[in-house]
C-alpha positions as CSV (number, residue, x, y, z in Angstrom):
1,X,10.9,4.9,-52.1
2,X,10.6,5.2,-48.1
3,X,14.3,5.5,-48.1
4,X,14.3,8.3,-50.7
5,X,12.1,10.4,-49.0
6,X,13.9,10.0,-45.8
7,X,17.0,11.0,-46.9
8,X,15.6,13.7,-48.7
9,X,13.9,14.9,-45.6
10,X,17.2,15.1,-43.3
11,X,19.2,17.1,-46.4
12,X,16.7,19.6,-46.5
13,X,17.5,20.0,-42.5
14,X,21.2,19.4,-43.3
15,X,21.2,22.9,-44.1
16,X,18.9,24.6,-41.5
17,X,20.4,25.6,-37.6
18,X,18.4,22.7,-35.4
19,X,16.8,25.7,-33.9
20,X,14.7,26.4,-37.0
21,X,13.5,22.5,-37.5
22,X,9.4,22.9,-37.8
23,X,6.9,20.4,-36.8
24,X,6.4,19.8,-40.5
25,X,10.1,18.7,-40.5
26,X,9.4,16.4,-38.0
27,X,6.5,14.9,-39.3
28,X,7.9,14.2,-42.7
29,X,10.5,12.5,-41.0
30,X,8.6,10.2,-38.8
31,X,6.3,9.1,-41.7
32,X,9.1,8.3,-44.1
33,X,10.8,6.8,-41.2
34,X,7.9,4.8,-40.4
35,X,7.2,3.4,-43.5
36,X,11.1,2.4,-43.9
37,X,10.8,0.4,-40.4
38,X,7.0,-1.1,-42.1
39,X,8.7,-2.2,-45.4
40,X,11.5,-3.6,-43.5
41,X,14.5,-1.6,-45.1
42,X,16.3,-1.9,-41.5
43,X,20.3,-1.8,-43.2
44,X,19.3,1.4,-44.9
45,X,17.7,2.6,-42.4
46,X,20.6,1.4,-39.7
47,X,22.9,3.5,-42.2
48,X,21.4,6.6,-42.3
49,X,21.3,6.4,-38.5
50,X,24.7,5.9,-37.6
51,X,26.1,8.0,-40.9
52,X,27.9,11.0,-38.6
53,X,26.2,13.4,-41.4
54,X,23.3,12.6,-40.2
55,X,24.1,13.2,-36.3
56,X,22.4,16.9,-35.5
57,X,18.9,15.5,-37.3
58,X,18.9,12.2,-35.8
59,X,20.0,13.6,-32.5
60,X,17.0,16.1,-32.4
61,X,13.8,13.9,-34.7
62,X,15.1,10.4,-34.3
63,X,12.9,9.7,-31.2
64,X,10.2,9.8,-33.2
65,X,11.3,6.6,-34.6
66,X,11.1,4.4,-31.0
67,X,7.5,3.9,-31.2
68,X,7.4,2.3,-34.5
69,X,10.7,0.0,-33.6
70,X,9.5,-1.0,-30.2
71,X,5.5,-2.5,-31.9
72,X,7.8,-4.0,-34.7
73,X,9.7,-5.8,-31.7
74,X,6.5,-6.6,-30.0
75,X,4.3,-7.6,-33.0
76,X,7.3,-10.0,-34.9
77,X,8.8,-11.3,-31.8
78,X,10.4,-14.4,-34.5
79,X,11.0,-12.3,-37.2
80,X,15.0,-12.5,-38.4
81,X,15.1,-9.1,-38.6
82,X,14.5,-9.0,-34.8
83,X,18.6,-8.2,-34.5
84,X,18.4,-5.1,-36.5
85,X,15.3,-3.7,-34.5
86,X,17.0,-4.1,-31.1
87,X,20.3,-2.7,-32.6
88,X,18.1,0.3,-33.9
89,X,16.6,1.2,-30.3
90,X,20.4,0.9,-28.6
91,X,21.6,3.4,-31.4
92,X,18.4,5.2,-30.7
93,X,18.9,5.5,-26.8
94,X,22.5,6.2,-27.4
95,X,22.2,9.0,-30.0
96,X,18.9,11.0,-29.3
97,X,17.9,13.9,-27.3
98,X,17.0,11.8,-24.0
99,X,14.3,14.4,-22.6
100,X,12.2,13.5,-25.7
101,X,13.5,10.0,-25.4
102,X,12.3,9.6,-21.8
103,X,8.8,10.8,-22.4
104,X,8.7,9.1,-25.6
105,X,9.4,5.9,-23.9
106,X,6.8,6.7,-20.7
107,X,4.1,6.6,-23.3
108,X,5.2,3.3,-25.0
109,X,5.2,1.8,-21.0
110,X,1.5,2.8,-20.8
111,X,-0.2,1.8,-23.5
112,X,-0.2,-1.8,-23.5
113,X,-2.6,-3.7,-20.9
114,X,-2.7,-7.8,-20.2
115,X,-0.1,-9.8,-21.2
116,X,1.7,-7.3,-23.4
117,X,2.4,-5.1,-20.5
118,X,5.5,-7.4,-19.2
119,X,6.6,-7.6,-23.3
120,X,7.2,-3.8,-23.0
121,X,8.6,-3.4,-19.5
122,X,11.1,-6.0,-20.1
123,X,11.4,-4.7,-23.3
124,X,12.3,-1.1,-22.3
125,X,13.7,-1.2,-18.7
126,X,17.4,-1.3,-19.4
127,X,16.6,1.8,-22.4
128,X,15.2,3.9,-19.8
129,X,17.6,3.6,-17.3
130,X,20.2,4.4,-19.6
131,X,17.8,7.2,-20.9
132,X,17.6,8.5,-17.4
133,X,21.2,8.3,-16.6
134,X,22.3,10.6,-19.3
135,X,19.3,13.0,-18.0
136,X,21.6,14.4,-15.1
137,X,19.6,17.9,-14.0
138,X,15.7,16.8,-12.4
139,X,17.3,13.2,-12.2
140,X,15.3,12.6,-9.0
141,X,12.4,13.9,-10.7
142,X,13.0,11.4,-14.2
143,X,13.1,8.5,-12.1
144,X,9.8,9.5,-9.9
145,X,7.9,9.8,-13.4
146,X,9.7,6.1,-14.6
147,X,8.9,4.5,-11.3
148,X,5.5,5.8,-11.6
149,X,4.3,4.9,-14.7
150,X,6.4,0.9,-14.4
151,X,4.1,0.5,-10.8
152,X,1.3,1.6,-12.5
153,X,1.5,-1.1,-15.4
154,X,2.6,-3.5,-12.8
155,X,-0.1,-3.1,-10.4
156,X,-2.4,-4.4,-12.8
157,X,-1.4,-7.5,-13.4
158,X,-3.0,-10.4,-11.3
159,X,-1.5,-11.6,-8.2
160,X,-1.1,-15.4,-8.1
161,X,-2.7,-17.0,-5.2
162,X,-2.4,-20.7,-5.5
163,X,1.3,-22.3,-5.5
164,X,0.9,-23.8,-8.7
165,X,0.2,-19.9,-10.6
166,X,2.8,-18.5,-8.1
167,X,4.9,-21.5,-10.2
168,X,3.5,-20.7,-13.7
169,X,3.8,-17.0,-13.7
170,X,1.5,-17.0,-16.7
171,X,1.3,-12.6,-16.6
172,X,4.8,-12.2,-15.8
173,X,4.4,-10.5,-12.8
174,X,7.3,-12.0,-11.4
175,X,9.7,-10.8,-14.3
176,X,8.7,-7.2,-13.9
177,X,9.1,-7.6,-10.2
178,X,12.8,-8.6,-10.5
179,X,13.6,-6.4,-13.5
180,X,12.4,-3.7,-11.7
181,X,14.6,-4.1,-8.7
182,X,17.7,-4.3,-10.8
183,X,16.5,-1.3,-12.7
184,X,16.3,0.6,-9.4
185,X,19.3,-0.5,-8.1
186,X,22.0,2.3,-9.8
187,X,19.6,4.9,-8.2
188,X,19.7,3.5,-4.7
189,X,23.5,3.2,-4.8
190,X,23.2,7.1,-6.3
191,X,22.3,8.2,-3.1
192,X,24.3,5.3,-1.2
193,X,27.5,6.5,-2.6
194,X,26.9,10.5,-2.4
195,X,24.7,11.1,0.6
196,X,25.8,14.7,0.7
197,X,24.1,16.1,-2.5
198,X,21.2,17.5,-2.1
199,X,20.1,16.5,-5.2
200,X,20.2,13.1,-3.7
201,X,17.6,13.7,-0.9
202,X,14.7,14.4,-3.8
203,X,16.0,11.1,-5.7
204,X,15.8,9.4,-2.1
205,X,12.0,10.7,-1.7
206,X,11.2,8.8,-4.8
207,X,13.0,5.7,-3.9
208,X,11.1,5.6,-1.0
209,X,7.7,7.0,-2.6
210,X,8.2,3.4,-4.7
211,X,8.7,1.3,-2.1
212,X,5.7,2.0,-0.6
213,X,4.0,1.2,-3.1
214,X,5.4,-2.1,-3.8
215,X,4.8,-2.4,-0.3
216,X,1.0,-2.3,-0.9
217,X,1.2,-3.4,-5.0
218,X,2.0,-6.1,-4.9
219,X,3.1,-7.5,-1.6
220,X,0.0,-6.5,0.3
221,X,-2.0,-9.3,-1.3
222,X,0.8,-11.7,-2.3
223,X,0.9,-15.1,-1.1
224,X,4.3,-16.8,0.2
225,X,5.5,-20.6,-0.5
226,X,6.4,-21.9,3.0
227,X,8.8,-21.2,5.2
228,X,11.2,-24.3,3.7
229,X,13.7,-24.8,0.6
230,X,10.8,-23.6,-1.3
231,X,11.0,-20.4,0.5
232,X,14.3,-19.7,-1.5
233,X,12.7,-19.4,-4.7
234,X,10.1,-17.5,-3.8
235,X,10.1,-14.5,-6.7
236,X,7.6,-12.3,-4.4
237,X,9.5,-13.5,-1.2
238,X,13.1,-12.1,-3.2
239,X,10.8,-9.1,-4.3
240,X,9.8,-8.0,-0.6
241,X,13.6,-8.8,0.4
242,X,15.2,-6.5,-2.2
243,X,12.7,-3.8,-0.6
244,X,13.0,-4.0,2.5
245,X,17.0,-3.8,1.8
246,X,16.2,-0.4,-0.4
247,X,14.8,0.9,2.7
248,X,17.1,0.3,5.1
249,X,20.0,1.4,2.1
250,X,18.3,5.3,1.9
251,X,18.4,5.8,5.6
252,X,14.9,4.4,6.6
253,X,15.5,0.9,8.6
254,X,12.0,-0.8,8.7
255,X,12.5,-0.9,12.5
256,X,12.0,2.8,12.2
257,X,9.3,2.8,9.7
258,X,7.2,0.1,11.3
259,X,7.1,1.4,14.8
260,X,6.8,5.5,14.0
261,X,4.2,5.3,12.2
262,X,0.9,6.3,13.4
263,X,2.7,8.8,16.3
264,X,1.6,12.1,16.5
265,X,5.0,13.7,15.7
266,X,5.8,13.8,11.9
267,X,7.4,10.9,11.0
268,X,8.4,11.8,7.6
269,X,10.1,15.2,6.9
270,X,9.1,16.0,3.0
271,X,6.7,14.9,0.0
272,X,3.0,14.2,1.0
273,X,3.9,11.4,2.9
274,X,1.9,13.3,5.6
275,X,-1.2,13.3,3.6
276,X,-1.1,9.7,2.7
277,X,-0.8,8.1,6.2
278,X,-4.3,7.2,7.0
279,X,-4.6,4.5,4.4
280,X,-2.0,4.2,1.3
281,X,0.6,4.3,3.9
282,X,-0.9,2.1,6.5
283,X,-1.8,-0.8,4.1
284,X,2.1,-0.4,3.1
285,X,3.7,-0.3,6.7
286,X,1.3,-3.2,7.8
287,X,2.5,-4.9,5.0
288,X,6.1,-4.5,6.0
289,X,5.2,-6.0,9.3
290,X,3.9,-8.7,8.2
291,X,7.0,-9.3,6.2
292,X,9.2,-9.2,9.1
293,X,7.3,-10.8,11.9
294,X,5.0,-13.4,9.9
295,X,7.6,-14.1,7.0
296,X,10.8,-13.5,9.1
297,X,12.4,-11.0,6.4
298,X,15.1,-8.9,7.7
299,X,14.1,-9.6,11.5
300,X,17.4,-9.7,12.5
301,X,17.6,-6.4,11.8
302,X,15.1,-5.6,14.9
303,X,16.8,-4.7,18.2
304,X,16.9,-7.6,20.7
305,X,16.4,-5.8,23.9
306,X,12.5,-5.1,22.4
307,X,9.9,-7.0,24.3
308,X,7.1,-9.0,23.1
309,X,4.3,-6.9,24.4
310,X,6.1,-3.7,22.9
311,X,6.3,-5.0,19.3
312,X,2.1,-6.2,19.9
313,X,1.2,-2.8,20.8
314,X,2.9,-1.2,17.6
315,X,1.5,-4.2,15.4
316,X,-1.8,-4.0,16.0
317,X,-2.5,-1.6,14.4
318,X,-1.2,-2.8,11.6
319,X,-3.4,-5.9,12.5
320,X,-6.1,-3.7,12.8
321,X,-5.6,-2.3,8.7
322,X,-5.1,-6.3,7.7
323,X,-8.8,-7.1,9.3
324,X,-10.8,-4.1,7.7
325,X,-10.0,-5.6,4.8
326,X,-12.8,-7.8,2.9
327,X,-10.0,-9.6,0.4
328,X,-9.0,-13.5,2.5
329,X,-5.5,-12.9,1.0
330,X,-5.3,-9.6,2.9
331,X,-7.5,-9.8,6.2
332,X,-5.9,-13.5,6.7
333,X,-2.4,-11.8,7.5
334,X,-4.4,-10.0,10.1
335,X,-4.4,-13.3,11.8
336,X,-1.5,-14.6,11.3
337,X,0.6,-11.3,12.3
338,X,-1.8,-11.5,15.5
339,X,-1.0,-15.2,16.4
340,X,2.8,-14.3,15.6
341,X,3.0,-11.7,18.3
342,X,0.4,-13.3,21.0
343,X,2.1,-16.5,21.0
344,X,5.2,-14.7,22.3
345,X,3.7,-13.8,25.3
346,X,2.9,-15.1,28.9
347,X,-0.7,-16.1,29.7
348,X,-2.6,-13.5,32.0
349,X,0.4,-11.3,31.7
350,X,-0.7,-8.5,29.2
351,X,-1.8,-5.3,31.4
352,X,-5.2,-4.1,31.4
353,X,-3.9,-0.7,30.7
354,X,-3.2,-1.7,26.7
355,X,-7.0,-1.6,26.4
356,X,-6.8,2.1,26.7
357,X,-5.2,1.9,23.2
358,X,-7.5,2.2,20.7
359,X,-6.6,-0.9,18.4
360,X,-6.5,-3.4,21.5
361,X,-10.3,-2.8,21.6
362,X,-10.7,-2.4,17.3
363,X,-9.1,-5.9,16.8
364,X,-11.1,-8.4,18.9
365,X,-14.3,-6.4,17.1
366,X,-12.5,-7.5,13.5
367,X,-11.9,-11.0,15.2
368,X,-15.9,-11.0,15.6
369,X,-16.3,-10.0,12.4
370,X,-14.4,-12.5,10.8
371,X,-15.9,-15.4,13.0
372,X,-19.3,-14.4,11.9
373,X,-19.3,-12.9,8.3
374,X,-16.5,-15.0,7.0
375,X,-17.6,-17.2,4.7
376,X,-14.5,-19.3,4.4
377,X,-14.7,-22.2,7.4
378,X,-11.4,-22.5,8.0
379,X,-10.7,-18.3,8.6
380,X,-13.9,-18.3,11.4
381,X,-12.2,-20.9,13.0
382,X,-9.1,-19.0,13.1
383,X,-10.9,-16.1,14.2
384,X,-12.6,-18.0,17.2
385,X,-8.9,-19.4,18.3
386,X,-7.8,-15.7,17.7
387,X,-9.9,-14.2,20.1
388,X,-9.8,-17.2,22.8
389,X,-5.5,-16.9,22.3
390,X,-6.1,-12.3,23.0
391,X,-8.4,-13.0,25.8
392,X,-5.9,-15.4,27.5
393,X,-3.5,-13.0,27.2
394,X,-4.8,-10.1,29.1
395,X,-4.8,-10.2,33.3
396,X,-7.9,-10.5,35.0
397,X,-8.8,-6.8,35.0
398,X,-8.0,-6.6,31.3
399,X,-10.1,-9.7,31.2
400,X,-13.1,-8.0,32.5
401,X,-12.6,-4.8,30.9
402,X,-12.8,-6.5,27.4
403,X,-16.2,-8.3,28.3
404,X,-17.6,-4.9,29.4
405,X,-16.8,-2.6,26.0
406,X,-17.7,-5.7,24.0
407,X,-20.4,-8.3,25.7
408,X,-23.5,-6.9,25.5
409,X,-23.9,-5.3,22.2
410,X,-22.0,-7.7,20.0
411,X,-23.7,-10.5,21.6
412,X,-26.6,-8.9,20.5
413,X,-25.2,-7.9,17.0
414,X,-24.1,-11.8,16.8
415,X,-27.8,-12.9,17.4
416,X,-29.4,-10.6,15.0
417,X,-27.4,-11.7,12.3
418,X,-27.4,-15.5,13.0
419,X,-31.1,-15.8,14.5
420,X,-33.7,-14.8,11.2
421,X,-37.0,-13.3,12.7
422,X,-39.0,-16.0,11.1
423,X,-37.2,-18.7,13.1
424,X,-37.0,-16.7,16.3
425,X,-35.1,-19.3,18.1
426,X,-33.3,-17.2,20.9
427,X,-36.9,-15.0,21.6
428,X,-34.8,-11.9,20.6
429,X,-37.5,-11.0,17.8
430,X,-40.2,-11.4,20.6
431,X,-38.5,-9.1,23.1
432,X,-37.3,-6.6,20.3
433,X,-39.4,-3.8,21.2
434,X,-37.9,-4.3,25.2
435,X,-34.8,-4.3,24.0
436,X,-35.1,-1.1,21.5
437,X,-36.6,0.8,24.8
438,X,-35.2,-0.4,27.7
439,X,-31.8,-1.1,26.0
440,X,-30.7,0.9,23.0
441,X,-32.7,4.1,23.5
442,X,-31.1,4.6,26.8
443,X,-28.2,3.7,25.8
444,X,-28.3,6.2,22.6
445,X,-28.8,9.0,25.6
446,X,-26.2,8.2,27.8
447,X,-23.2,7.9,24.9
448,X,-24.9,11.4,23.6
449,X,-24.7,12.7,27.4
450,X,-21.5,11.1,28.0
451,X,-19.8,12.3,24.9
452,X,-20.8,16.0,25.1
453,X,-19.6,16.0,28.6
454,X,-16.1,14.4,28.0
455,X,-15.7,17.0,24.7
456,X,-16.1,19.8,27.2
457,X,-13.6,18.5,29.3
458,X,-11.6,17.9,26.6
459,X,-11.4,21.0,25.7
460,X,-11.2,22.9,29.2
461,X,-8.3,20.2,29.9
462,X,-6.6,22.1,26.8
463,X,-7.0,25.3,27.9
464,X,-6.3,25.0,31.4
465,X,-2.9,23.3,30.4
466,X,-2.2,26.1,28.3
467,X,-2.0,28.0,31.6
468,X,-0.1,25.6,33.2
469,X,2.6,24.9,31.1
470,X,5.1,27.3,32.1
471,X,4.8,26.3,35.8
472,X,4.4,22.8,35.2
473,X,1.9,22.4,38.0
474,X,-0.1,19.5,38.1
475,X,-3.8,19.8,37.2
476,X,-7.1,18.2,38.4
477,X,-10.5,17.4,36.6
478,X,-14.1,16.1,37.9
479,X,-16.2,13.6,35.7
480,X,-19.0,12.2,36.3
481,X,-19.2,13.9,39.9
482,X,-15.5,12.3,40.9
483,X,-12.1,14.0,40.4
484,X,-9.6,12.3,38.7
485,X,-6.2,12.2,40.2
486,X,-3.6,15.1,39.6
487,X,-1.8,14.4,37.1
488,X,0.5,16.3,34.3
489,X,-2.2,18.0,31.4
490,X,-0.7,15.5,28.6
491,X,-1.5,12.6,30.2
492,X,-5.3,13.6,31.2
493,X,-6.0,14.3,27.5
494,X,-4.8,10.9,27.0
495,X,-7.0,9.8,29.4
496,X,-10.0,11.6,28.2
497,X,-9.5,10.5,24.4
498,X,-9.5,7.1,25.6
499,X,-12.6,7.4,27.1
500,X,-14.3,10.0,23.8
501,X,-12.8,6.5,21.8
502,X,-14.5,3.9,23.8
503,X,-17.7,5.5,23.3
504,X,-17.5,6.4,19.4
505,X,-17.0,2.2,19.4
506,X,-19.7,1.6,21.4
507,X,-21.5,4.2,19.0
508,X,-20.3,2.1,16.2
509,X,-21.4,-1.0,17.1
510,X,-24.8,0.3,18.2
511,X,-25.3,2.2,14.6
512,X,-24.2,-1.2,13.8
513,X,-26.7,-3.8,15.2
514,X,-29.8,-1.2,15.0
515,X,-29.1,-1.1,10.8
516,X,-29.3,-5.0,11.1
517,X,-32.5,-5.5,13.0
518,X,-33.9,-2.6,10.1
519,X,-32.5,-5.1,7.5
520,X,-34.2,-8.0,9.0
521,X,-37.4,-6.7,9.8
522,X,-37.6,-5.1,6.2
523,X,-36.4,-8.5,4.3
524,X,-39.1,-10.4,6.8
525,X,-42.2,-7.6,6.2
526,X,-41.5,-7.9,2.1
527,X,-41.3,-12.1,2.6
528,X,-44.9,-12.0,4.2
529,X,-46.4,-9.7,1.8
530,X,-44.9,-12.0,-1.4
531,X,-46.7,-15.1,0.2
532,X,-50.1,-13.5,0.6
């Protein structure tokens, strides 16, 4: 009966111009359809599609048919008419209008969730691509949409942590991984083989749009077998590999990418890379470091003549996005990317003038945080040996510098979280009213004082080397009562930043330790009044 009223269907739109098909046409169809694919007529139904008749109707409705193929595929994965289905969907793909076809098979990708979503992607990767390459105006655009919707499934499947899961690949993640990279690979080579097409340069924005993403999702959190003959067959390790060689294959060299980022000059010329920077982009370039310094992928790909205090200045601040983290799997890459590049320098060797940059000052307070909010053992440890390996590091003025910024307040922050008021052990409790008026109050006045004053220099530095800059004459300002040296306007601003930034941490870390002393005054007042 399904077959009958199929057939009937497509001769009444024999006759018509495919132009004047109506939605009821199309319903009809998809219902009988349906119901043929349900009661399991698949040689009838194999027939009609392939009968050349039939080609205009099937070209412009059979999409509509996917859907209910692809859940008979997923639902009867034994059944023996599992042949016929798959033979359908490749006559399908091969015969149907692939605009309708591509959007058709978007939706299928997004439905499922759990374990079904690595059924459909490996299901429907090699479809799509062949879908997409058929689709040849708004290519770059077909494949953005694809990639899109495939990271988006893939993202939410677990990431293994422990070696024996990483084994296992109980969700699959690993098979969508490495499917995906072979479905991506014609569309690299696209733009390998014809770099002049301009066409090309939107396909290589999308290309590059998903590795960022697989950057962060799921290699920002993934945990690597060691460095042995394990390492080999490591699916996340081959993953990150494949990547990293996509980059460098569309003209962006993670040597490039890893230590242009974060400059003030645009580093990327299109999409809204721009707007992304400040965190989807940093987890994924931090991320990429840690792949080539920690893991070792690619690194002979990084100039030789670089020195070891160069590559620390760009990492940390990828260091510094790894140890804002709160995931171990993330923040604990911090550590290891920061004990990969401090180990490859001289004791007492790293200049005092690094401090001036904002994330040599950021990452010994995320080292502090880790040795004393951590609550994994092992990771505080690594955080004490962190800082003791930095502070070794810097020369004696650098030494002192970092005591200075630091000492005071976080040895005070470290003592109101570790020394409860009822226990009072160090006195602080006893003194806290001393220390809130002698101490922070003053201290709340002169950063306000201080901060006002370096703004306004700030911003008559600016103007004043707006009238400079056509003589290039060298400029003087007075702070504090002294003048600092002449020198050119760009690098004073520098200068005064890096002073505006030392107080907006000290700021921090003040807001800081005065919201824990309210905390632990609060929980302590509400203890006594539950025991009277």
């Amino acid at each position: 009966m399904a077959v009958e009223e199929l057939q009937s269907v497509i001769k009444r739109c024999q006759i018509l111009d495919e132009n004047d098909f109506k939605e009821e046409h199309f319903g009809l169809f998809q219902l009988a359809g349906q119901r043929c694919i349900e009661e399991g007529h698949t040689e009838q139904l194999l027939d009609i599609i392939q009968n050349e008749k039939n080609k205009v109707v099937i070209r412009s409705m059979g999409w509509n048919l996917v859907g209910p193929v692809v859940r008979c595929l997923l639902w009867n994965d034994k059944n023996d008419k599992r042949k016929d289905y798959l033979l359908m969907l490749d006559l399908l793909v091969k015969l149907c209008n692939p605009k309708e076809l591509l959007l058709g098979l978007l939706e299928l990708i997004e439905e499922p969730s759990g374990k079904q979503i690595p059924q459909i992607i490996l299901l429907l990767l090699q479809p799509l691509q062949t879908v997409i390459q058929k689709l040849h105006n708004n290519k770059a655009y077909s494949v953005g949409l694809a990639l899109s919707a495939l990271w988006s499934q893939v993202s939410l499947l677990p990431v293994p942590y422990l070696k024996e899961q990483i084994q296992t690949d109980d969700y699959g993640l690993y098979k969508c991984c490495k499917a995906l990279i072979e479905f991506t690979k014609p569309f690299v080579e696209e733009v390998i083989d014809d770099k002049e097409n301009k066409e090309n340069e939107k396909l290589k924005d999308e290309l590059l749009k998903f590795c960022f993403k697989s950057l962060k999702c799921p290699l920002l959190t993934a945990q690597f077998l060691e460095q042995s003959e394990e390492a080999g067959n490591d699916p996340l390790r081959c993953f990150a590999s494949e990547i990293i060689g996509f980059l460098s294959a569309i003209g962006h060299p993670f040597p490039q990418i890893i230590f242009n980022h974060g400059k003030r000059k645009k580093t990327w010329d299109y999409l809204e890379f721009e707007e992304e920077e400040d965190k989807q982009l940093a987890d994924s370039v931090a991320s990429l470091a840690y792949l080539v310094f920690v893991q070792g992928i690619s690194i002979d790909q990084l100039p030789m003549v670089l020195s070891p205090s160069y590559i620390l200045q760009y990492n940390m601040g990828h260091i510094e996005v790894f140890l804002q983290r709160t995931e171990e799997s993330v923040f604990s890459k911090g550590l290891e990317l920061l004990e990969n590049g401090l180990l490859r320098i001289e004791d007492n060797s790293l200049l005092y003038q690094y401090l001036e940059i904002k994330s040599f000052l950021t990452v010994p307070q995320g080292l502090v945080k880790v040795m004393t909010l951590c609550p994994i053992e092992t990771l505080r440890k690594k955080g004490l040996a962190m800082l003791q390996l930095y502070i070794n590091k810097l020369d004696s003025q650098g030494k002192y510098t970092l005591f200075r910024i630091m000492a005071s307040l976080n040895l005070l922050r470290y003592l109101v979280i570790k020394d409860n008021e009822n226990d009072n052990q160090t006195g602080l409790w006893t003194e806290l009213g001393k220390i809130e008026s002698n101490f922070l109050k003053p201290l709340h006045t002169g950063l306000n004082m201080s901060k006002a004053h370096y703004e306004a220099e700030i911003k008559n530095s600016q103007e004043n080397s707006q009238a400079v800059q056509k003589s290039k004459d060298l400029c003087s300002v007075t702070v504090g009562g002294e003048e600092i040296p002449n020198m050119p306007p760009e690098m004073q601003l520098k200068v005064l930043h890096s002073a505006l930034f030392t107080f907006d941490l000290i700021e921090s870390v003040l807001a800081r330790v005065e919201e824990l002393i309210e905390i632990k005054t609060k929980f302590t007042s509400e203890e006594d009044i539950g025991m009277k």
